[in-house]
N, C-alpha and C positions, 0 to 999 in steps of 0.2 A: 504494500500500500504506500500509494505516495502524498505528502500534504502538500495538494495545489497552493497557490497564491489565495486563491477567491478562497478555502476553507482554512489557510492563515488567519487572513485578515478576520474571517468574523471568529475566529478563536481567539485573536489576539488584542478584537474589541471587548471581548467576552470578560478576560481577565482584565482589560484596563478600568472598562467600567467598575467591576465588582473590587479592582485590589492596587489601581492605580501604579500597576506594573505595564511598561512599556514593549514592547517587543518589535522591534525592527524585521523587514524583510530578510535581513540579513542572518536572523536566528534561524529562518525555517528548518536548516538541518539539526538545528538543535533539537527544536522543537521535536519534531519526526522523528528522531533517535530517543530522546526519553519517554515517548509516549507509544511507540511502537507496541511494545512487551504490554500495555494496557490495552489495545484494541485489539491485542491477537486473544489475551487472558479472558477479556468478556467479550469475546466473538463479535466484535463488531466488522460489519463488511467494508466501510469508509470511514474518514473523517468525518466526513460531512452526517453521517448515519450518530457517531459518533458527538460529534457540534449538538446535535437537533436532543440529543440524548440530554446534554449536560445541561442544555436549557430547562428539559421540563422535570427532570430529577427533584422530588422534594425532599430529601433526607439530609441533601447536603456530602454525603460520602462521594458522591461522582467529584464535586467540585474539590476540594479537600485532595484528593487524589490527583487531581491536576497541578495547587498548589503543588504539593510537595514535590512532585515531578520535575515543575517547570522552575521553581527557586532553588538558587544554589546556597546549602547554609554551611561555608566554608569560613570557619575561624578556630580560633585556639589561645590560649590561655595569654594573658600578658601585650594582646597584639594591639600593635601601635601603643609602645610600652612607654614613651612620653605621656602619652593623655595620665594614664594612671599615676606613674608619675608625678602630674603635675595636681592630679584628685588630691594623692594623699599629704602634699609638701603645698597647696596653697589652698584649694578648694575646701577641703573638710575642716583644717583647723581653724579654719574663718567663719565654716559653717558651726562649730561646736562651740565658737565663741559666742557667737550672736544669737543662736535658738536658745531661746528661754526657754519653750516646752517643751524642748528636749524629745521633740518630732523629726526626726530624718527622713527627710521625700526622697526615696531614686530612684528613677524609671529607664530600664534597661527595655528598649524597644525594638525589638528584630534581637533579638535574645538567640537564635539560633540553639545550638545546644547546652548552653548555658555558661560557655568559658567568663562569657564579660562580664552576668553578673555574678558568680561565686568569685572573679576576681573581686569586685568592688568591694562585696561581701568579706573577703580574708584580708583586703586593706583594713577596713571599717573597724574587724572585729582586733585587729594589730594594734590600730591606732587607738583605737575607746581603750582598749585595757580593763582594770577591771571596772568603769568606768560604764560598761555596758549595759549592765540591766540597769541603768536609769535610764535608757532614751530607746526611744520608738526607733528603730533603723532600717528594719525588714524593708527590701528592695524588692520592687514590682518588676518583673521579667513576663512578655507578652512579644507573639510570633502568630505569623498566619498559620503558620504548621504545625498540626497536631501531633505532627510525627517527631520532630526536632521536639517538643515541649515535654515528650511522653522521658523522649531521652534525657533531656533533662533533669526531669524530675527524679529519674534513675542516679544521676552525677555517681557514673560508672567511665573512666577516660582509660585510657591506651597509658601504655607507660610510657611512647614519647611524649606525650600530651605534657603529662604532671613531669616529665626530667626537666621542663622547661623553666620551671616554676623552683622558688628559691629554695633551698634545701631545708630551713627550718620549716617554710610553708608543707612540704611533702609530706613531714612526721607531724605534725601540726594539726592537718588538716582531711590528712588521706589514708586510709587502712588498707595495705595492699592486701588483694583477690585471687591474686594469680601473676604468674611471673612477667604477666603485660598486662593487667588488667588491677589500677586500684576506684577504689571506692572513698567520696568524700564523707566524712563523718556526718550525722544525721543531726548534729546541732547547727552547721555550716549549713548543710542546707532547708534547713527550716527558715533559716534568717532570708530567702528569697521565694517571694511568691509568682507563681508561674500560671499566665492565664495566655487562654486564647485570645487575641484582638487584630482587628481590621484598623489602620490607620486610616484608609478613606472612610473613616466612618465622620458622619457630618458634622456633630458634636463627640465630644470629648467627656465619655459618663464620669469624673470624677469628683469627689466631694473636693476635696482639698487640691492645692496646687501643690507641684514639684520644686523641691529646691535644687535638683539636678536631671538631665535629660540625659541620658547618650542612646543618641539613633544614628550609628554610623554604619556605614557603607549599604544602606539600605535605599537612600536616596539616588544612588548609581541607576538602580531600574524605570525611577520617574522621569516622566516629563516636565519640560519648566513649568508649566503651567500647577501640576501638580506639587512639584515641590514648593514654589510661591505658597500654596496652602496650606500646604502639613506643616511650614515653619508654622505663617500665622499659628495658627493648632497651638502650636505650641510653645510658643512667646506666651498666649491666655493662659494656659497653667501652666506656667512659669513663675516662681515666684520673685518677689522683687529681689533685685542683686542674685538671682539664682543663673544657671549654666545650663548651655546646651553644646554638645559635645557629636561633632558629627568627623565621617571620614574623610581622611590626607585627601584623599580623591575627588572628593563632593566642594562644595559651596554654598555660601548662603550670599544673594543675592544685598554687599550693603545700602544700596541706594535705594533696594524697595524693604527691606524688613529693620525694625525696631529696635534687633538685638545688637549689642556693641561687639564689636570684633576685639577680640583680647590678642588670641596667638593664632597659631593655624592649630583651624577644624575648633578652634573653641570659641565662643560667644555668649556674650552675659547680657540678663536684661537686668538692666541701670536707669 
């Protein structure tokens, strides 16, 4: 089976509409190689048989399956190890100065398998000290993939994954499984919560606003048009003097958004 142009495009309006993921002409082999093994698995005869399918699906499991397929959730622990860096040496002890309620907002979005927020999480829990059960800290971690979030919540990694990570962090934080396979303690990962969410979603359900954002290298799949709005998004719950932390690769546009440029990929609303 081959994916014409014509049953591209309305696949690749399919997900833009619903998930504000872009997909150039230029992916169709992409596309067509990961999706293959799913149209041969449930017997479908086209794309196009295929397309018509994912439209009237109400379970939600067709679309979800294309997700995961079509998104690459390629990261690991420490990456782009300046931002963190600069979290734990200016960001958090400015934040731990000035919260009186001793409320810690962080919202790890496009979470992928969980590296970025169990990272933020073992700065956090480094830096508080014993210092910890007074303040609310638990990090919100949210993915369009149920599949990436399921693993997650496992915080089951490869032993190259964790050799990357500092050696007191390894005994610290990780019970090895098997001779490539350890496991993060179950108090680490309790401190991050892990939900499904759509960033094209129109409003933003949240009570409280963020004292820190990182949505990086997620913004790579948008349109300008579309990232123009997710910033918006998320300037509004942003809290004052709070950070948004996006990838070396992406941008935020300063002449149309609010937020102050500090370094590169970081941004504060001031």
């Amino acid at each position: 089976m081959k994916l014409s142009i014509r049953d591209f495009k309305q696949l690749a309006e399919l997900i833009h509409v619903n998930y504000g993921i872009y997909l150039k002409e230029e992916k169709i082999p992409l596309v067509e190689g990961r999706l293959r093994q799913v149209l041969v698995d449930q017997q479908f005869e086209s794309y196009a048989e295929y397309i018509d399918y994912l439209k009237t699906e109400k379970t939600g499991h067709a679309i979800q399956t294309l997700i995961n397929k079509i998104t690459t959730n390629h990261t690991f622990f420490m990456r782009e190890t300046d931002h963190f860096n600069f979290f734990r040496e200016e960001v958090l002890p400015e934040l731990l100065q000035s919260k009186q309620d001793k409320d810690l907002r962080i919202w790890s979005a496009g979470c992928s398998s969980g590296e970025e927020p169990y990272t933020l999480a073992m700065i956090i829990d480094e830096v508080l000290g014993e210092q910890k059960k007074y303040w609310d800290a638990r990090i919100l971690a949210t993915d369009l993939s149920q599949q990436v979030l399921e693993s997650a919540l496992q915080g089951v990694y490869s032993k190259d994954k964790v050799d990357s990570l500092p050696p007191n962090w390894r005994l610290k934080y990780f019970s090895k499984l098997s001779s490539d396979e350890y496991s993060l303690t179950e108090s680490l990962r309790q401190e991050v919560i892990f939900r499904k969410f759509n960033l094209m979603e129109e409003v933003f359900p949240f009570r409280k606003k963020f004292d820190v954002i990182f949505c990086r290298n997620v913004m790579i799949y948008f349109d300008m048009e579309t990232k123009k709005k997710l910033v918006e998004k998320f300037y509004d719950i942003t809290n004052q003097d709070g950070y948004l932390f996006i990838g070396h690769s992406e941008s935020v546009n300063r002449s149309e958004s609010k937020y102050h440029y500090i370094r590169p990929a970081v941004y504060r609303k001031l």
